[in-house]
C-alpha positions as CSV (number, residue, x, y, z in Angstrom):
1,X,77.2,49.7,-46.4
2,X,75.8,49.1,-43.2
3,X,72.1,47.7,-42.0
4,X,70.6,49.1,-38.8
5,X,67.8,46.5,-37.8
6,X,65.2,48.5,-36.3
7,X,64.7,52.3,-35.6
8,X,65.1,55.3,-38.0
9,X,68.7,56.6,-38.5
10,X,69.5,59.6,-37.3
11,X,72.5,62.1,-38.0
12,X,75.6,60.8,-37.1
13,X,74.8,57.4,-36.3
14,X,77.1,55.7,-38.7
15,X,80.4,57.8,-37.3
16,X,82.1,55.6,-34.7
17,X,83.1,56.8,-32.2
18,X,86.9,57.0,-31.0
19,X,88.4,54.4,-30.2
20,X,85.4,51.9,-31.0
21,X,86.4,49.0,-33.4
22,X,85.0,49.6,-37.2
23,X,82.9,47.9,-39.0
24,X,78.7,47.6,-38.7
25,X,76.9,48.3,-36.0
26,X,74.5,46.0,-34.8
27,X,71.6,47.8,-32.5
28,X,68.5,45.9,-30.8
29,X,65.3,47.9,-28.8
30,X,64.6,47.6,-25.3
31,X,61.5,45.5,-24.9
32,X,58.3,47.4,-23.8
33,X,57.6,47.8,-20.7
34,X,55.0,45.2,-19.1
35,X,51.4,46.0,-18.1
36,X,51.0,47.3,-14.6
37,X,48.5,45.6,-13.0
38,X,45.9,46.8,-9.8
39,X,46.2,44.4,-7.6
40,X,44.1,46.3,-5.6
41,X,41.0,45.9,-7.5
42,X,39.7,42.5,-7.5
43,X,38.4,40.4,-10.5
44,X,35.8,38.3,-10.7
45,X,33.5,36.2,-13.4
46,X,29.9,36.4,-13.2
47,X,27.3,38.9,-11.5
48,X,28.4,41.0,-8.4
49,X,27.5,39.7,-4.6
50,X,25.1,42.1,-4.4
51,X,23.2,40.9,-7.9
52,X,23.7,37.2,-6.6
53,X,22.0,38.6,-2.8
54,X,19.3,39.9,-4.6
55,X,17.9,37.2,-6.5
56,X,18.2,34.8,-3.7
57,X,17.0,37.0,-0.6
58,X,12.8,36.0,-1.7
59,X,13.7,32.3,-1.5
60,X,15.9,33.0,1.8
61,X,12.8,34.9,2.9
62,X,9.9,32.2,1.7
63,X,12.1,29.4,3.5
64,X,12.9,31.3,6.7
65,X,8.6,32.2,6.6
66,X,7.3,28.5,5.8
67,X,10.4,26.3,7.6
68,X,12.8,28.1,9.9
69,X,9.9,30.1,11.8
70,X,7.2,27.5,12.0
71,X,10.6,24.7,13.5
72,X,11.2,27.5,16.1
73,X,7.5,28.3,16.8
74,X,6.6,24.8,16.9
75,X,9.5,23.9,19.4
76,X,8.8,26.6,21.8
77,X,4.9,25.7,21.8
78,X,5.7,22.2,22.6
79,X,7.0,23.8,26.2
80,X,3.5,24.8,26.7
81,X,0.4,23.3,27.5
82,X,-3.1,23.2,26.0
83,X,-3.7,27.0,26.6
84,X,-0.4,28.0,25.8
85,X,-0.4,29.5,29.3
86,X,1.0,27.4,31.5
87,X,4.6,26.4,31.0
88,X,5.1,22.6,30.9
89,X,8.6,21.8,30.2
90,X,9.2,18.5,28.5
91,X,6.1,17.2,29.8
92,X,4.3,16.8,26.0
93,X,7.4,15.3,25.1
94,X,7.4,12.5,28.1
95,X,3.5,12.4,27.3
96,X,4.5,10.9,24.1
97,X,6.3,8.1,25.4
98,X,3.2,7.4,28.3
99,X,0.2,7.8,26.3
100,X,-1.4,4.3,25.3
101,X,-2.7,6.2,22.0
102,X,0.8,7.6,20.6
103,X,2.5,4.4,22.1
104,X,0.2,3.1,19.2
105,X,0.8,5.2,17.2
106,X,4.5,4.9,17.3
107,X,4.3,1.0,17.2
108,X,2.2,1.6,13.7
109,X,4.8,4.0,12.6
110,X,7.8,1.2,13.4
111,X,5.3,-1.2,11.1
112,X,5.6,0.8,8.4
113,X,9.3,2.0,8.5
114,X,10.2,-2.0,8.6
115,X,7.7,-3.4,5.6
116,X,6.8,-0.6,3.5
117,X,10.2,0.9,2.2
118,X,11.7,-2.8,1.8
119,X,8.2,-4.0,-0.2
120,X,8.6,-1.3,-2.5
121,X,12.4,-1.1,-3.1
122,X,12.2,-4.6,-3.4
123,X,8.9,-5.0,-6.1
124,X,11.1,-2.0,-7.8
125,X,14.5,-3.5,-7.8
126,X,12.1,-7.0,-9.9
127,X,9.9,-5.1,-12.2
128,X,13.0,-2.6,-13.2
129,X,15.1,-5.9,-13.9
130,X,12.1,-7.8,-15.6
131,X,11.6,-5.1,-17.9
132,X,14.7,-5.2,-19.7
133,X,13.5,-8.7,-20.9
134,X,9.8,-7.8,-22.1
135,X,9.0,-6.4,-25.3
136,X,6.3,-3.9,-24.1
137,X,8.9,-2.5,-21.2
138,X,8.0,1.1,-22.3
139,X,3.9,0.1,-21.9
140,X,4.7,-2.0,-18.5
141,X,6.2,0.9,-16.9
142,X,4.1,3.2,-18.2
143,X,1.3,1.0,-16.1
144,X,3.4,0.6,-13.1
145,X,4.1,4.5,-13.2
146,X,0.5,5.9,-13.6
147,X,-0.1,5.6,-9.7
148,X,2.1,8.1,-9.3
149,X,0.0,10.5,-10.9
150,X,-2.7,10.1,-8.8
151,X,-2.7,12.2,-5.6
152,X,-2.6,10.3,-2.5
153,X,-5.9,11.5,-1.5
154,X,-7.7,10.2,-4.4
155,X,-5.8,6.4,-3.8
156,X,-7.2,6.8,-0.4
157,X,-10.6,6.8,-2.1
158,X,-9.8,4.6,-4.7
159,X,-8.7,1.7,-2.0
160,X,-11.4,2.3,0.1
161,X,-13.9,1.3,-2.6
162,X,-11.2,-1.4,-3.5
163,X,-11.4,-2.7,0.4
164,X,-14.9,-2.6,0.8
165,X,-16.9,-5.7,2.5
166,X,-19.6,-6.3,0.3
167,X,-18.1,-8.3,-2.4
168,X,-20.7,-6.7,-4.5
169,X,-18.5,-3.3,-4.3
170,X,-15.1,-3.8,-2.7
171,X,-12.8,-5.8,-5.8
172,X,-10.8,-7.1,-3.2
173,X,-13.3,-9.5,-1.6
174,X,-15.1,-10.1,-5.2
175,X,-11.9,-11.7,-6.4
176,X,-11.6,-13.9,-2.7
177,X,-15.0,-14.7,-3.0
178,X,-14.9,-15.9,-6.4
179,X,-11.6,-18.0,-6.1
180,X,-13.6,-19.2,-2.5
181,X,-17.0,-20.3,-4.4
182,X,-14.7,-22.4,-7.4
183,X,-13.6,-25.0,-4.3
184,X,-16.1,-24.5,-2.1
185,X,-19.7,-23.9,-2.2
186,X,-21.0,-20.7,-0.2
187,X,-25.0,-21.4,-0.3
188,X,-26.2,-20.6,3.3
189,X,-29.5,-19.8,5.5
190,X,-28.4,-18.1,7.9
191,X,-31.3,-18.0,11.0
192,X,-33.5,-20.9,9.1
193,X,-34.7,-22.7,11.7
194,X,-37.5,-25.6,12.1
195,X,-40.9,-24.4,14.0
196,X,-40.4,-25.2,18.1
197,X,-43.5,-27.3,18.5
198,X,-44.6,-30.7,19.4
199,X,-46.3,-31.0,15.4
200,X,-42.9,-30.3,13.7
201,X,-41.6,-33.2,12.2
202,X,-38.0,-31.5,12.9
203,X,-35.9,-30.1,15.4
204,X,-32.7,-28.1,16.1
205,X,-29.4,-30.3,17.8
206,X,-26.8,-28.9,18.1
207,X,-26.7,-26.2,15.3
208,X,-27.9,-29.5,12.9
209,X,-31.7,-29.5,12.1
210,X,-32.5,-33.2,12.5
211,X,-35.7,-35.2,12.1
212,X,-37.7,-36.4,15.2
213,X,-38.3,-39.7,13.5
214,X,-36.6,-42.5,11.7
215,X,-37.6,-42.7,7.6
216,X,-36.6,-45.4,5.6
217,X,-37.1,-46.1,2.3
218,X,-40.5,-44.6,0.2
219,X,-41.4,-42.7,3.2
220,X,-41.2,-38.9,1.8
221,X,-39.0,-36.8,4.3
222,X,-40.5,-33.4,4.8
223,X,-37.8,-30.8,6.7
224,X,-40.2,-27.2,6.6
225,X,-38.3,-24.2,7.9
226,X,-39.1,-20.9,9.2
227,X,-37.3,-17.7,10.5
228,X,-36.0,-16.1,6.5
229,X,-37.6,-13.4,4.9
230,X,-39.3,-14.4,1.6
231,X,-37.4,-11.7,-0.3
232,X,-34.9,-14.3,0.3
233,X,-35.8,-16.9,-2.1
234,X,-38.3,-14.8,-3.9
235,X,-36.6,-16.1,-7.3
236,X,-36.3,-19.2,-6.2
237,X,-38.0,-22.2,-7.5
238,X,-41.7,-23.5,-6.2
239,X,-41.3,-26.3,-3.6
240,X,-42.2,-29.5,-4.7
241,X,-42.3,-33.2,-3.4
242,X,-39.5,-35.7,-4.0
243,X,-40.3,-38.1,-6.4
244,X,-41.2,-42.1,-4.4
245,X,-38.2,-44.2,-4.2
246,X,-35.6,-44.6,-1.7
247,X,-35.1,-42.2,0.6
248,X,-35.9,-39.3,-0.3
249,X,-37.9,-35.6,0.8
250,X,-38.1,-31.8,0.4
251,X,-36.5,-28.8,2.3
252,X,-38.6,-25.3,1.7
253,X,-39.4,-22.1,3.5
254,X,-42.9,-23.1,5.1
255,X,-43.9,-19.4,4.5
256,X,-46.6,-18.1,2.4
257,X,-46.2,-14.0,2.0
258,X,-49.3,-12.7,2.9
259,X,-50.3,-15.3,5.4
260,X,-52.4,-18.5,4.6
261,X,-51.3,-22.3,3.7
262,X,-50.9,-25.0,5.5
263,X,-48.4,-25.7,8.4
264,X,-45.9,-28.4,7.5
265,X,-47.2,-29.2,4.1
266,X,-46.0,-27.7,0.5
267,X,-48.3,-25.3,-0.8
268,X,-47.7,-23.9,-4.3
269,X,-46.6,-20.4,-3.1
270,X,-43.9,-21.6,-1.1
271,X,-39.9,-21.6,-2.1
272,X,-37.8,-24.4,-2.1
273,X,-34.3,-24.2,-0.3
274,X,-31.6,-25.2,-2.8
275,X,-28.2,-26.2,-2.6
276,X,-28.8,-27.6,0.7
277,X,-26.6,-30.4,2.4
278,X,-28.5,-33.4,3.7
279,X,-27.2,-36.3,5.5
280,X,-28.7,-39.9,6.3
281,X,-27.6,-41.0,10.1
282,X,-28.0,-44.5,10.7
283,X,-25.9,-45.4,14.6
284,X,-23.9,-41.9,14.6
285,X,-22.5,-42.6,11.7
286,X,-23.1,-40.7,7.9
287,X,-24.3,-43.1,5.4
288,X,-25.3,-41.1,2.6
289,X,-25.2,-37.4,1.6
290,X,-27.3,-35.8,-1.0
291,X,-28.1,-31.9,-2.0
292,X,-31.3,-30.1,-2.5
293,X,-32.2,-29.5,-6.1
294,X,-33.8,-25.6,-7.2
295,X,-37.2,-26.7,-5.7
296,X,-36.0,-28.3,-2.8
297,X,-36.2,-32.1,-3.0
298,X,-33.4,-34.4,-2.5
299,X,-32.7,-38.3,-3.1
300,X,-30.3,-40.4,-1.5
301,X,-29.0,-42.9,-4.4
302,X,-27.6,-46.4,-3.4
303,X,-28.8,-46.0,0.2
304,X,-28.7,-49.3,2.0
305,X,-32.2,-50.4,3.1
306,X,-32.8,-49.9,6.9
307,X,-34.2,-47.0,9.5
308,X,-31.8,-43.2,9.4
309,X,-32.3,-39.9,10.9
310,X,-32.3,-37.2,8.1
311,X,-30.0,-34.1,9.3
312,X,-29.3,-30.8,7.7
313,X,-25.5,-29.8,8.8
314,X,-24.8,-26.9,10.9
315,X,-23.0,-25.5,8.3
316,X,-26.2,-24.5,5.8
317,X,-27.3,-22.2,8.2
318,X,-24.4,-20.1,8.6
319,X,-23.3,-16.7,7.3
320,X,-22.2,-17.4,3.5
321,X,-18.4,-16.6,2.6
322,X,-17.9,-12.9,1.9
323,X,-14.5,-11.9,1.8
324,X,-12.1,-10.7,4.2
325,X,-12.9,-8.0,6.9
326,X,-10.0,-5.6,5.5
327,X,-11.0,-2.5,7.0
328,X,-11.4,-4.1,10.4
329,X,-9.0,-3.4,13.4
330,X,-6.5,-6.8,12.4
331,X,-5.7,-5.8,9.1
332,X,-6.1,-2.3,8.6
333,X,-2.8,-1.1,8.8
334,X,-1.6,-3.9,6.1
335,X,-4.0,-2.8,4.1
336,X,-3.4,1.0,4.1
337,X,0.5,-0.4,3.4
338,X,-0.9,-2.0,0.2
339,X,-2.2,0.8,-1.2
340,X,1.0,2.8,-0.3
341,X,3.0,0.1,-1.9
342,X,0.4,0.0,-5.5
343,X,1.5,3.9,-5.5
344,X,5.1,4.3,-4.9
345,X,6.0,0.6,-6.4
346,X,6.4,2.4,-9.8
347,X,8.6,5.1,-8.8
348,X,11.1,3.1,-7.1
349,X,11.3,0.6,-10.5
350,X,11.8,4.6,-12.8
351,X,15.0,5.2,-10.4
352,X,16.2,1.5,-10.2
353,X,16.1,0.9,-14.0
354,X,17.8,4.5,-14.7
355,X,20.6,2.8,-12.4
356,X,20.4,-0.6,-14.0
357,X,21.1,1.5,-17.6
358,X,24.2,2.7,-16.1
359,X,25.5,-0.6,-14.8
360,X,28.4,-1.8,-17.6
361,X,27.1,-4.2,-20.2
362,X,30.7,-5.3,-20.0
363,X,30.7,-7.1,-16.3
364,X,27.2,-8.6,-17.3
365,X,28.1,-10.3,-20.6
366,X,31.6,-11.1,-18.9
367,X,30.2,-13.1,-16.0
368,X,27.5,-14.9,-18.1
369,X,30.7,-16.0,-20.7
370,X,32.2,-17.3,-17.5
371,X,29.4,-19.8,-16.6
372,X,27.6,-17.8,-14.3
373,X,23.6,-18.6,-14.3
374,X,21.3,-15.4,-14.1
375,X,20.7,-15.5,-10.9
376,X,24.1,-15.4,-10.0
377,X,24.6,-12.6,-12.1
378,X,21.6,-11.0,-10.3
379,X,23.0,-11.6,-6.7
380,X,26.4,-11.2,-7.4
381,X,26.6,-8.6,-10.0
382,X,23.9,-6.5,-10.8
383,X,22.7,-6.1,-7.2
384,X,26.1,-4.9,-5.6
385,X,26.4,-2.6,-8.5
386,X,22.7,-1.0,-8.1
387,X,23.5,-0.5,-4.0
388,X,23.9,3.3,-3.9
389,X,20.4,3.6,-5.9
390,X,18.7,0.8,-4.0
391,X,19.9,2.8,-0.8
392,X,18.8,6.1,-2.1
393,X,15.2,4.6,-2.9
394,X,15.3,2.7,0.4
395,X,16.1,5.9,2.5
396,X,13.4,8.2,0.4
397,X,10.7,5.8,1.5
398,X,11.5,6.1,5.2
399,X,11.3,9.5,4.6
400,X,7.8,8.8,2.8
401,X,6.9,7.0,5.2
402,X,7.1,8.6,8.4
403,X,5.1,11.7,7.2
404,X,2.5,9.1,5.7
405,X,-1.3,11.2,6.3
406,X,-3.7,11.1,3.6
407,X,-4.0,6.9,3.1
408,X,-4.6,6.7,6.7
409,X,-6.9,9.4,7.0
410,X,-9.0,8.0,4.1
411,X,-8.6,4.0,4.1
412,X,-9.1,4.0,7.8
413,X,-13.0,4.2,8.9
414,X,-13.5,6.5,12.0
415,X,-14.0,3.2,14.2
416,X,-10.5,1.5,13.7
417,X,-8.7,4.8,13.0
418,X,-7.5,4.3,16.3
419,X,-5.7,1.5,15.6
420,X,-4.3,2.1,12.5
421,X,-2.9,5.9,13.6
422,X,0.7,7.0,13.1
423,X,2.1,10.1,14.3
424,X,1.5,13.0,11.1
425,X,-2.5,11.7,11.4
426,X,-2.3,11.7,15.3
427,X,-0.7,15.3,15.6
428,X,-2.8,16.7,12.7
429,X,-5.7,14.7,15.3
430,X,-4.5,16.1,18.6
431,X,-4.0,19.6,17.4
432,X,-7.2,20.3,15.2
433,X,-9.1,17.2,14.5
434,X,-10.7,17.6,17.9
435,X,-8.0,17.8,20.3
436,X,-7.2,21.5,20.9
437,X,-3.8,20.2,22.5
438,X,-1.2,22.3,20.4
439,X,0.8,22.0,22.9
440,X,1.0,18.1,22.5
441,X,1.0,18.3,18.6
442,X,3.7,20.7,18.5
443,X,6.0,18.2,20.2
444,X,4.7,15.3,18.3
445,X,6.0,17.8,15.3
446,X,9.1,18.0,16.9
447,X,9.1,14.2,17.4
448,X,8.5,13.8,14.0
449,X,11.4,16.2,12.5
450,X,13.6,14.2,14.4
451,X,13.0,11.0,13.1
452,X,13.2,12.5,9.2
453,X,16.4,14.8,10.1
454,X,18.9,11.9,10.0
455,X,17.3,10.0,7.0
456,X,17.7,13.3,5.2
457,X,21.2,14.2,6.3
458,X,22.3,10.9,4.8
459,X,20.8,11.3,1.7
460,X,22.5,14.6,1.3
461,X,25.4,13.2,2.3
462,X,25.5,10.7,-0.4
463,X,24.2,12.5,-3.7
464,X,27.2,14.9,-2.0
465,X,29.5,12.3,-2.4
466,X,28.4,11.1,-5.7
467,X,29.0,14.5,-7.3
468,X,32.2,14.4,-6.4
């Protein structure tokens, strides 16, 4: 019998033919024919062009409104003058370069560039690596990182309270004056001075008040003084006579509020001076030094017997310690750079220790098996494998830095603004702080975009090539 393998029989089938060999008959299909396919019509995954052109024309419109527009606006301004009138050329542009205020203001700008972005990827690169050895490194960076949240604006305030002369209100000066008092002693007079006539038994030499007669031993030494305000020692003690013995006396405010008393003598409503320096002069030479007490007296102990001159040191009568003049024209741009630093310090240890995670525990472990101290490990290890985050940081804070603004603006009183200017404070200055020179401003603009452009074209470049 024979077996067709596929299709229906039909009539006939199993007859061979003439002259065809007998037996079964093995048949097979021809395979279907294949799918034609349109090459003409194109396939493609995702939303159509026209879908994709619509979501993105607003943002292609926003950034051609707020950035392409105002960059081509801004650079034909700076071809203008003042006015806007009266075309100038490059002239703004070779202002820049002539002008003693932008020369400073470029010189400020070169200050910052060179300490700011290597203080802070530097405090960053420590506090990232020092917190992988704390137990609280969750709380320590929390700390480090709340600046950040801050606006800029408010640290300006914050530091300028922080900077403040008066040790009373600026912490900065508190804390110097404090550590300054522990070693040395800042009790001072300033414009105490003995009365200028014949009947005074002292006199000014030199800066020193010194008496206008020998005293020796049990022969009270009376130094009164004039020229403070009684509210000065109002809570001091009452003046009072030295006790006999020795050489000895009293130093006090010869001033009775109200009027009255008696000139050159202690009357109970006068103040004694304390914490005064006294000195016994016997030939030019110092032979004994003794303090005032809270009502003014002082004793010289083991004093050798003989005739001295009883001075009071230039150095009670001048201005007592208060700090450090922070917001004056020397240091006002280091200080401004502190306060960036206490902001951005916290950010730059966030990226560092994100890159410090990813560094192989492996290498680490290896090199510390293989003798190597941690400090070795640090330099040798760690930091070459942290370089493309330590660069990123570094190049972000140029960036930072060059359009600083608000610190300056704030820290910086009106009277040493001057010298602690860059140029995003001096073109926001010279275009509508006062100047009405948009013409100028729109080149320092210009200036400005290209000092960013290549910072920001290298960072691009890299996080391109770290993608790939």
């Amino acid at each position: 019998m024979t077996e067709r393998l596929d299709g229906p029989q039909a009539p006939g089938d199993d007859i061979p033919a003439a002259g065809a060999p007998s037996g079964p008959i093995e048949t097979r299909s021809a395979p279907a024919p294949a799918a034609r396919v349109d090459s003409s019509t194109p396939h493609r995954l995702g939303p159509s062009p026209r879908m994709a052109v619509f979501f993105l024309l607003p943002a292609v419109l926003l950034l051609g409104a707020w950035v392409v527009y105002p960059i081509i606006y801004s650079i034909f301004r700076s071809l203008f003058d003042s006015t806007g009138d009266r075309f100038v050329g490059l002239g703004n542009y070779g202002s820049i370069f002539t002008d003693s205020a932008t020369l400073t203001t470029i010189r400020n700008n070169v200050i910052w560039v060179v300490v700011a972005p290597l203080i802070v990827t530097v405090l960053g690169l420590i506090f990232a690596v020092l917190t992988e050895r704390i137990r609280w490194a969750t709380a320590f960076k929390l700390i480090l990182f709340m600046p950040m949240a801050v606006s800029l604006l408010a640290a300006g305030v914050i530091f300028r309270l922080v900077y403040e002369q008066d040790p009373d209100k600026g912490v900065a000066n508190a804390v110097i004056t404090a550590v300054h008092d522990t070693f040395s002693s800042s009790a001072g007079y300033p414009g105490a001075r003995p009365r200028e006539n014949d009947q005074a038994p002292a006199a000014v030499q030199s800066g020193a008040v010194v008496t206008k007669q020998q005293v020796q031993a049990g022969q009270p030494v009376l130094i009164p003084l004039v020229g403070l305000s009684p509210d000065v020692v109002k809570d001091a003690a009452p003046a009072k006579a030295a006790p006999a013995g020795g050489v000895s006396g009293t130093v006090w405010l010869d001033v009775v509020r109200g009027g009255g008393g008696t000139l050159n003598q202690i009357d109970p409503q006068e103040k004694g001076l304390a914490g005064i320096t006294v000195e016994a002069v016997s030939g030019g030479a110092v032979k004994g030094t003794a303090e005032t007490a809270a009502d003014g007296s002082f004793h010289f102990a083991g004093l050798p017997a003989g005739s001295y001159v009883v001075r009071l040191p230039q150095s009670n009568f001048q201005a007592p310690f208060n700090g450090i003049t922070w917001l004056g024209p020397g240091l006002i741009t280091p200080a401004i750079i502190g306060a960036y630093i206490w902001v951005w310090a916290g950010f730059a240890m966030v990226l560092i220790a994100a890159g410090l995670s990813a560094i192989p525990r492996d290498a680490l472990e290896a090199a510390r098996i293989d003798g190597a101290t941690e400090w070795q490990v640090f330099r040798r290890i760690t930091v070459p494998l942290l370089t493309p985050v330590l660069l990123v940081v570094f190049v972000t804070m140029i960036i930072n830095v060059l359009k600083v603004f608000d610190l300056v603006f704030i820290i910086a009183p009106g009277s040493v603004q001057p010298q602690a200017n860059v140029i995003a404070l001096e073109m926001w200055r010279v275009s509508f702080g006062g100047g009405g020179n948009q013409g100028m401003g729109s080149a320092l603009a210009i200036f400005l975009l290209v000092l960013v452009l290549p910072f920001m074209i290298f960072n691009i470049r890299r996080f391109r090539r770290d993608e790939r």
